[in-house]
C-alpha positions in Angstrom: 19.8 28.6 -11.4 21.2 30.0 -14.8 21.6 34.2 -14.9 22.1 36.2 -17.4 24.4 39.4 -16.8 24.2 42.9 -17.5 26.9 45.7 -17.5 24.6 49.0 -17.4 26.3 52.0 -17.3 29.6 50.5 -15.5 26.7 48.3 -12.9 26.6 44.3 -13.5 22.8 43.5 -13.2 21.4 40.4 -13.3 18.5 38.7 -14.6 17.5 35.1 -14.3 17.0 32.7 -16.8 14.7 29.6 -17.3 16.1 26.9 -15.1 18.1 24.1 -16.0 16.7 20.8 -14.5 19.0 18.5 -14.6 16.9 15.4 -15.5 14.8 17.7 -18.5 15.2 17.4 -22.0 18.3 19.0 -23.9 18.1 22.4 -24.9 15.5 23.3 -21.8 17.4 26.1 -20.4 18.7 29.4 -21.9 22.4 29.8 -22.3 24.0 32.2 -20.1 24.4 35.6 -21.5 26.5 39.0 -21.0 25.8 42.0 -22.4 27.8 45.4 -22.1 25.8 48.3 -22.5 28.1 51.9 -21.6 24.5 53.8 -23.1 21.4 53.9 -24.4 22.3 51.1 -27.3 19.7 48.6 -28.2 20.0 45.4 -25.9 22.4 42.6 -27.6 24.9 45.0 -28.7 29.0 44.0 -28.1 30.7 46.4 -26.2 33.1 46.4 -29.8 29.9 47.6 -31.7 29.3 50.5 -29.0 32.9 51.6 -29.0 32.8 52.0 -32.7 30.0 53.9 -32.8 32.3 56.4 -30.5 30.7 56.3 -27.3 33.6 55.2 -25.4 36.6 56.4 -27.2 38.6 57.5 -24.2 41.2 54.9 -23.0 40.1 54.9 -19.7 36.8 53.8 -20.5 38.3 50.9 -22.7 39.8 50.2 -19.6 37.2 50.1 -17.5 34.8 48.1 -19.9 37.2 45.5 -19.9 37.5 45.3 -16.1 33.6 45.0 -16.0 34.1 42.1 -18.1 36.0 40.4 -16.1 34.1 41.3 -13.2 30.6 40.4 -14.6 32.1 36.5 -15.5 33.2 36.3 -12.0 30.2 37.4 -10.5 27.5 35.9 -12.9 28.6 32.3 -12.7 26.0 29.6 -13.1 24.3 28.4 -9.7 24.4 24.8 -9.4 21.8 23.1 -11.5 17.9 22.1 -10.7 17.3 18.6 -8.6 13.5 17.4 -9.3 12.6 14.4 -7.2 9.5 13.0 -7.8 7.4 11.4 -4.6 4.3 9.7 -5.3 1.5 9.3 -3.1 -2.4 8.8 -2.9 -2.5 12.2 -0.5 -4.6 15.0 -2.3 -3.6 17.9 -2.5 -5.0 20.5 -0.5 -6.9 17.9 2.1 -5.3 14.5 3.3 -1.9 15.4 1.6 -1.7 18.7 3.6 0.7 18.3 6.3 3.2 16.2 3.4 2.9 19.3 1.6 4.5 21.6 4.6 6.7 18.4 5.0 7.9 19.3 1.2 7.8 22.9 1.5 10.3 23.0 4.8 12.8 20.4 2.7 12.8 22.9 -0.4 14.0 26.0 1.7 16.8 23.7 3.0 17.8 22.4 -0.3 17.3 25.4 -3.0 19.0 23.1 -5.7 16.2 20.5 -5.3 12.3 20.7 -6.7 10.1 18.0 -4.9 7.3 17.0 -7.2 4.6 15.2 -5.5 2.2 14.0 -7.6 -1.1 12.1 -6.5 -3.4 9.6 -7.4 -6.7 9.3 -6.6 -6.9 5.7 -5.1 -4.0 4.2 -3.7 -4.6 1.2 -5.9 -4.0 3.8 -8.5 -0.9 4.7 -7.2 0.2 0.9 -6.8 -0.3 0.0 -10.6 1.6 3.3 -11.7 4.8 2.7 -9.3 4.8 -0.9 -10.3 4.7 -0.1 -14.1 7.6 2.5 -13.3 9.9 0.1 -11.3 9.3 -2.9 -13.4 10.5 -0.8 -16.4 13.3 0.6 -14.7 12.4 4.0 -13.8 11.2 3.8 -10.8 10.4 7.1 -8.7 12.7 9.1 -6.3 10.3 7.6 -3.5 6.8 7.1 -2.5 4.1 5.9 0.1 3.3 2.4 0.9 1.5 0.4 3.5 3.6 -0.4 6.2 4.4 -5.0 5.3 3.0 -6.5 2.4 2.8 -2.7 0.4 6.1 -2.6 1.2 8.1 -5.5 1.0 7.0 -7.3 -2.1 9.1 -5.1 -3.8 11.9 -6.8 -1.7 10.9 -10.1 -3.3 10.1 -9.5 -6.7 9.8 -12.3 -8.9 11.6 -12.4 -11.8 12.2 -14.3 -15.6 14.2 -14.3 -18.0 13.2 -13.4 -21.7 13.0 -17.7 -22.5 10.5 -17.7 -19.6 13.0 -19.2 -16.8 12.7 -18.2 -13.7 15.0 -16.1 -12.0 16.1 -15.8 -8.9 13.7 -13.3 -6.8 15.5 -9.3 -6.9 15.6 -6.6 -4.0 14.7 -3.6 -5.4 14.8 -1.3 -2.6 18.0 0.2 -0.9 19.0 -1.1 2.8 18.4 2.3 4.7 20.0 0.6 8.0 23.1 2.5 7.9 22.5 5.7 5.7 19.5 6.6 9.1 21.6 5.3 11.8 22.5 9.0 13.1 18.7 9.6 13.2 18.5 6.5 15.6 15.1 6.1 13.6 15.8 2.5 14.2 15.9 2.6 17.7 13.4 4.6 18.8 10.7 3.0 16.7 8.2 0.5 18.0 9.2 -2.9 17.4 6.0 -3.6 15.2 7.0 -0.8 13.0 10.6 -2.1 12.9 9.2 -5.8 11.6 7.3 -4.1 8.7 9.8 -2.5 6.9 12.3 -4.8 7.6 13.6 -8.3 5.9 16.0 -11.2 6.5 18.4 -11.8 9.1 20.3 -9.7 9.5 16.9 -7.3 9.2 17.1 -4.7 6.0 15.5 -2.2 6.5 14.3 -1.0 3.6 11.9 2.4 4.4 11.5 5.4 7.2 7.7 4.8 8.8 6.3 8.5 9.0 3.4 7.5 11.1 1.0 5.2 12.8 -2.5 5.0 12.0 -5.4 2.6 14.1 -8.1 1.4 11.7 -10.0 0.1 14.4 -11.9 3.2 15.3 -15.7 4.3 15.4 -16.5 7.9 15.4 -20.0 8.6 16.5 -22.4 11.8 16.8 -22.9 12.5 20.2 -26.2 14.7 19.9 -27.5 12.3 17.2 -26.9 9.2 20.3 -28.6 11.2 23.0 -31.3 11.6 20.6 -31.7 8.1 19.1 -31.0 6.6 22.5 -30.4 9.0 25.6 -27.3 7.8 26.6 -23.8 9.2 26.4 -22.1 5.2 26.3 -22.0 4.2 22.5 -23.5 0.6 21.8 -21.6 -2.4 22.4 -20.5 -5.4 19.8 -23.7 -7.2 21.1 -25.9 -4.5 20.1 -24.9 -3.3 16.8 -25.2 -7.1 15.7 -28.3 -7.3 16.8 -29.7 -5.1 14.0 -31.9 -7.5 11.2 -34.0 -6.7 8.4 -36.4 -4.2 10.4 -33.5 -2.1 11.1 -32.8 -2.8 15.2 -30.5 0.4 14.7 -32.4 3.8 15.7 -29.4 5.5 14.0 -27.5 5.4 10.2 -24.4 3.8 10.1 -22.5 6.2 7.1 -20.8 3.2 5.1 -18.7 4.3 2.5 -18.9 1.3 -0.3 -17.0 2.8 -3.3 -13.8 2.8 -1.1 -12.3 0.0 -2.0 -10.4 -1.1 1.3 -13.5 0.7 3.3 -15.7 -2.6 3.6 -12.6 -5.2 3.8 -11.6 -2.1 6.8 -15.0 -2.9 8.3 -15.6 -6.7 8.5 -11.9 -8.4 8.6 -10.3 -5.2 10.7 -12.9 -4.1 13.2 -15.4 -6.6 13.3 -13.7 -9.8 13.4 -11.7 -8.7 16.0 -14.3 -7.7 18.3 -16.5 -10.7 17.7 -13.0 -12.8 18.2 -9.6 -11.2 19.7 -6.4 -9.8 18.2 -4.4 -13.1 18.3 -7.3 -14.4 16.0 -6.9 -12.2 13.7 -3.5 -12.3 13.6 -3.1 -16.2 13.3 -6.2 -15.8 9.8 -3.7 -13.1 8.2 -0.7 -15.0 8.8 -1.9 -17.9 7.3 -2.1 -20.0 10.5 -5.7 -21.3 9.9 -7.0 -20.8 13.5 -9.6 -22.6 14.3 -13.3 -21.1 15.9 -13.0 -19.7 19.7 -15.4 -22.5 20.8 -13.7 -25.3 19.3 -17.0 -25.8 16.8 -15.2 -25.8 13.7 -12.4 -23.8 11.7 -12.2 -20.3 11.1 -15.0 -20.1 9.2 -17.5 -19.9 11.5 -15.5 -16.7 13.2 -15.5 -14.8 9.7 -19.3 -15.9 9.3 -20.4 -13.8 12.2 -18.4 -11.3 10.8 -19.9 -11.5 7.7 -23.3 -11.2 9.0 -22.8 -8.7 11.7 -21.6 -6.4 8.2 -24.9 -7.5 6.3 -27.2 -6.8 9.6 -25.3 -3.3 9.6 -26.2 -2.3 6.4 -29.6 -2.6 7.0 -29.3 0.9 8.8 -26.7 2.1 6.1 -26.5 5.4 4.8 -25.1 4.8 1.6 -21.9 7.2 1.0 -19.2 7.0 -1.5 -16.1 7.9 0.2 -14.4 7.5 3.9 -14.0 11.3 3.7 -18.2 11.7 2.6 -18.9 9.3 5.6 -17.2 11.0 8.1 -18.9 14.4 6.5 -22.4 12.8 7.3 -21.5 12.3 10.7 -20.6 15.6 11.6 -23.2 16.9 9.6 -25.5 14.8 12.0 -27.0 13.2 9.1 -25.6 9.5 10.1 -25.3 7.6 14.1 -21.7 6.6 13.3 -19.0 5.6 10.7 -16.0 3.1 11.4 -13.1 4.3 9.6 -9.1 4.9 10.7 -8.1 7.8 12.4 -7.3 9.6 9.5 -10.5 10.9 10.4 -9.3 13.0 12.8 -8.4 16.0 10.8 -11.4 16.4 9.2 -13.5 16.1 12.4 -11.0 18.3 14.7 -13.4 20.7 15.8 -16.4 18.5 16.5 -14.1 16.4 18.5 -12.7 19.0 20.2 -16.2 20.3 21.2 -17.4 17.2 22.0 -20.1 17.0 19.2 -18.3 14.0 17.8 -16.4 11.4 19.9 -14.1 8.5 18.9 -13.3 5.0 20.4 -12.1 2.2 19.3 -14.4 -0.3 17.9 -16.9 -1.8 20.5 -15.6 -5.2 21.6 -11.8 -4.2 19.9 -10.6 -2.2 22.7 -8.0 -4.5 23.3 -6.7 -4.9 19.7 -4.8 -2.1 18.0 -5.3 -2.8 14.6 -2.7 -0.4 12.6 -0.9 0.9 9.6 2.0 3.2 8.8 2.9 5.6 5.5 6.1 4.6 4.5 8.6 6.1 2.1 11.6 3.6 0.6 14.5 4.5 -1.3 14.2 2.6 -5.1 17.9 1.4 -6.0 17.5 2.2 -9.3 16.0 5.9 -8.7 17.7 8.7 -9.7 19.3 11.3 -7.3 19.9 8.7 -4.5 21.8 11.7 -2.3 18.9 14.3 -2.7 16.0 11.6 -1.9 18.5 10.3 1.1 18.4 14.1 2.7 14.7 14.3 2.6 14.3 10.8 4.2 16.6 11.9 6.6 14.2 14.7 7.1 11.2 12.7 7.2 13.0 10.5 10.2 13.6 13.8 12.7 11.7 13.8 15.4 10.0 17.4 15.1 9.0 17.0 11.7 7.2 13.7 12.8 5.3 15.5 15.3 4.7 18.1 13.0 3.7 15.9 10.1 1.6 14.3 12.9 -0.4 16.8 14.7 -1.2 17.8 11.1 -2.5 15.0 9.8 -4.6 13.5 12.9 -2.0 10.3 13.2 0.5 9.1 15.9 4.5 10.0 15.4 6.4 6.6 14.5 9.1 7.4 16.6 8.3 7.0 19.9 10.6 10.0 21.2 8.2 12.2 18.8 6.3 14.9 21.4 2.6 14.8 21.2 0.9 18.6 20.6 -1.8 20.6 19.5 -6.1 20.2 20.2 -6.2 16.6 20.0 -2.7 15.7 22.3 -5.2 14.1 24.6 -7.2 11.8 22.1 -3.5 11.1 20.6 -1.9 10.4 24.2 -4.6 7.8 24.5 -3.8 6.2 21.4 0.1 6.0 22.2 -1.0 4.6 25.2 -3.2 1.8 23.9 -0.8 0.9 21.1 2.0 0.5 24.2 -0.3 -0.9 26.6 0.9 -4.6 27.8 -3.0 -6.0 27.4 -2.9 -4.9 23.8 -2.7 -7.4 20.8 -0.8 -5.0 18.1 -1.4 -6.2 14.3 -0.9 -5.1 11.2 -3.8 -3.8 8.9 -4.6 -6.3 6.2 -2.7 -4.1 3.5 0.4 -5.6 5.6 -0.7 -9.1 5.5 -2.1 -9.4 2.0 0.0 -10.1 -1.1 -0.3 -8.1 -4.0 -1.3 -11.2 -5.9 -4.0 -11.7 -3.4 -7.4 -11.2 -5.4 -8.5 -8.0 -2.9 -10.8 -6.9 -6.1 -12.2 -10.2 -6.1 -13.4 -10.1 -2.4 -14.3 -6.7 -2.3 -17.3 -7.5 -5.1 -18.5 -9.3 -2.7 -17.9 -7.3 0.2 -20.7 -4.7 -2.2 -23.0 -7.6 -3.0 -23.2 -8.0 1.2 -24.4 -5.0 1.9 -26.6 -4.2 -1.3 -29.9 -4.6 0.8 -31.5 -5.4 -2.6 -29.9 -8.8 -2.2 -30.2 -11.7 -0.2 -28.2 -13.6 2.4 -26.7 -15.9 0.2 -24.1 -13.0 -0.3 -23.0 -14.1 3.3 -21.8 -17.7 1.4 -20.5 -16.0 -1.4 -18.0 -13.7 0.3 -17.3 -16.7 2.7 -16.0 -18.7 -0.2 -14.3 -16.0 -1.8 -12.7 -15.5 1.3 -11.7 -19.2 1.7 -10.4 -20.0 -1.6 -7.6 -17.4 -1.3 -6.9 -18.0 2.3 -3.2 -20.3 1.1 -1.9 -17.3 -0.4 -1.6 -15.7 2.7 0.6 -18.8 4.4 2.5 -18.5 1.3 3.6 -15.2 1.6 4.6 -15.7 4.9 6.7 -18.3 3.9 8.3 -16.3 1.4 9.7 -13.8 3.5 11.2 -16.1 5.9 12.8 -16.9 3.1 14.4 -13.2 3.0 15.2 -10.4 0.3 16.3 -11.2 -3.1 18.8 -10.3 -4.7 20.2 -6.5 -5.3 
């Protein structure tokens, strides 16, 4: 920070000026100013103009003046100029992007020379489209979050052409973290799951610091609302909440949230599928393996079909919310049976499950599958202030700030050397050990498996049209077919990243 310097009465004081950010526009910042002032003279007066004026004649003083001088330059040198690093997220401020805020906050009182913006969109598909339209234009941010996979690595594989039209060959635009984290041991201490989604080729890059783990495949339910509804303390199995029809077989709401764009695909593909099937199954339709149905009756088809119409037998008992965060609200509130959502939820609903009031398991049926994500932060090449970004990665790879960030935000540490604390270290000790668990099937969420030129938008219209109860069940066949007619992209992308990064 710039200062400017005073000499009042034979006493250097200083006053600051506006910043200079390094990365602002010309002319932001004040220049740095002295003023010498041996009385009460108007401010901006020289000390030449006040010794004319006789009001320090005597030689000493002249003497003295000029020593101040000297002094005040030493003392009032400029401070190193302003870092500002932007990190963009989907987090908002305030609620889910909390605990990164404290994250920030702790970085900034290490590193006074650096401002961290952290600005926020309100969907993460926002977020997508303006990261993309930054790094395809060469300006890409100091960092920011992506799924943990496909999110991540299709910027290690970026398709490129030259002005004619040719194609180029495919470009790496993130930076190989590998070495620049290897004190950290990030790398080693990380589950090996986490290691093959944010890593590429052979020998692996690895091109982003996982901050978490998140399981999607969770149910929260009301507990009063179930003894009420159906005297029992058990929640209902697969069998059971598929057996609701156009009567309503439920005695309680499901709170589905159908405005949330990844909400419904969270629903069918990552929670009921693999109940209704197993883990592998899942992992062999996302992979672009084509499995075929558990009873050898036909191809995968027939498994995403009971899928399908377990999702349009639960809406019949819907409570229609907008949000993940409005679902989970209704549940605690008492106003819905249940929502299915990721642990994020835990946050929100610490109290209640805490108390008891509210309980979560993992999705009836998925016990054995640990369906999962992670919030990951990569280093763009091409972003500016590669050393300060560095630092706070280095940051976000420590140990205690994972369990901080953690605790905070209702999700597992990545780093498996992370300690578990605070009023949910039980429900969170539980989830470690599932995720670790040898009878566990660990997959990645479908924002891991699906390309970003995968039509998601496509799907999810029909995803809506499946649980409008207004419509009929030929909405079962028309998300089936949606679903089918983009099912090669996803052997394709496989292929393409056995085929390793592009080119730096």
């Amino acid at each position: 920070m710039l200062q400017s310097c005073f000499l009042v009465r034979g006493r250097v004081v200083t006053k600051p000026s506006p910043r200079k950010v390094r990365n602002a526009p010309d002319g932001v910042a004040a220049p740095l100013k002295f003023w010498l002032i041996s009385g009460p003279v108007s401010q901006g007066k020289d000390a030449a103009s006040a010794l004319r004026r006789g009001r320090a004649r005597d030689s000493r003083v002249r003497a003295a003046l000029r020593l101040a001088f000297l002094l005040t330059v030493v003392a009032c040198s400029p401070e190193p100029d302003q870092v500002r690093i932007e990190v963009a997220s989907w987090w908002e401020p305030g609620g889910e992007g909390l605990p990164f805020e404290h994250l920030k906050r702790e970085f900034e009182r290490s590193h006074s020379e650096v401002i961290v913006d952290a600005p926020a969109d309100p969907t993460a598909d926002d977020l997508r489209k303006r990261v993309a339209a930054q790094i395809l234009a060469g300006g890409p941010p100091s960092s920011f979050q992506a799924n943990l996979g496909a999110d991540l690595l299709r910027w290690s594989v970026v398709d490129t052409q030259s002005a004619d039209g040719v194609e180029q060959p495919p470009r790496n635009l993130l930076s190989d973290l590998s070495a620049a984290l290897a004190s950290s041991r990030l790398f080693d201490v990380i589950p090996a799951q986490l290691r093959a989604g944010i890593s590429i080729g052979s020998p692996p890059l690895a091109v982003a610091v996982p901050l978490n783990i998140h399981r999607l495949n969770v149910l929260y339910f009301n507990a009063v609302v179930l003894q009420q509804q159906y005297q029992r303390t058990q929640f209902l199995g697969i069998d059971e909440l598929c057996a609701a029809d156009s009567r309503g077989a439920l005695l309680g709401k499901i709170a589905l949230a159908t405005k949330d764009k990844f909400s419904l695909t969270q629903l069918v593909f990552e929670n009921l599928l693999p109940a209704l099937t197993d883990g592998r199954f899942y992992a062999d339709l996302f992979q672009g393996r084509a499995p075929t149905a558990l009873d050898g009756s036909g191809d995968y088809s027939v498994e995403v079909r009971r899928a399908l119409t377990c999702a349009r037998s639960l809406a019949n008992s819907a409570l229609p919310s907008d949000t993940w965060a409005e679902a989970v609200e209704n549940v605690r509130m008492g106003a819905a049976l249940f929502t299915v959502t990721g642990d994020w939820a835990n946050r929100p609903l610490q109290d209640e499950l805490v108390s008891g009031a509210v309980v979560a398991v993992p999705f009836p049926g998925s016990e054995q599958t640990f369906v999962f994500t992670s919030d990951t932060f990569p280093l763009p090449l091409k972003a500016r202030h590669q050393k300060e970004t560095l630092e706070l990665l280095q940051l976000m790879s420590d140990p205690s700030v994972q369990a901080t960030f953690s605790r905070e935000k209702g999700s597992l540490p990545a780093r498996s050397d992370a300690a578990i604390s605070g009023p949910l270290a039980a429900l969170h000790q539980a989830t470690r050990d599932a995720f670790n668990a040898r009878e566990t099937t660990v997959v990645l969420a479908t924002s891991g498996l699906l390309p970003f030129y995968y039509p998601a938008a496509d799907l999810y219209e029909k995803l809506q049209a499946l649980v409008d109860p207004t419509r009929g069940d030929d909405t079962i066949d028309d998300a089936l077919k949606q679903f089918r007619a983009a099912a090669p992209l996803l052997e394709r992308w496989q292929a393409r990243l056995l085929e390793g990064p592009g080119q730096e």
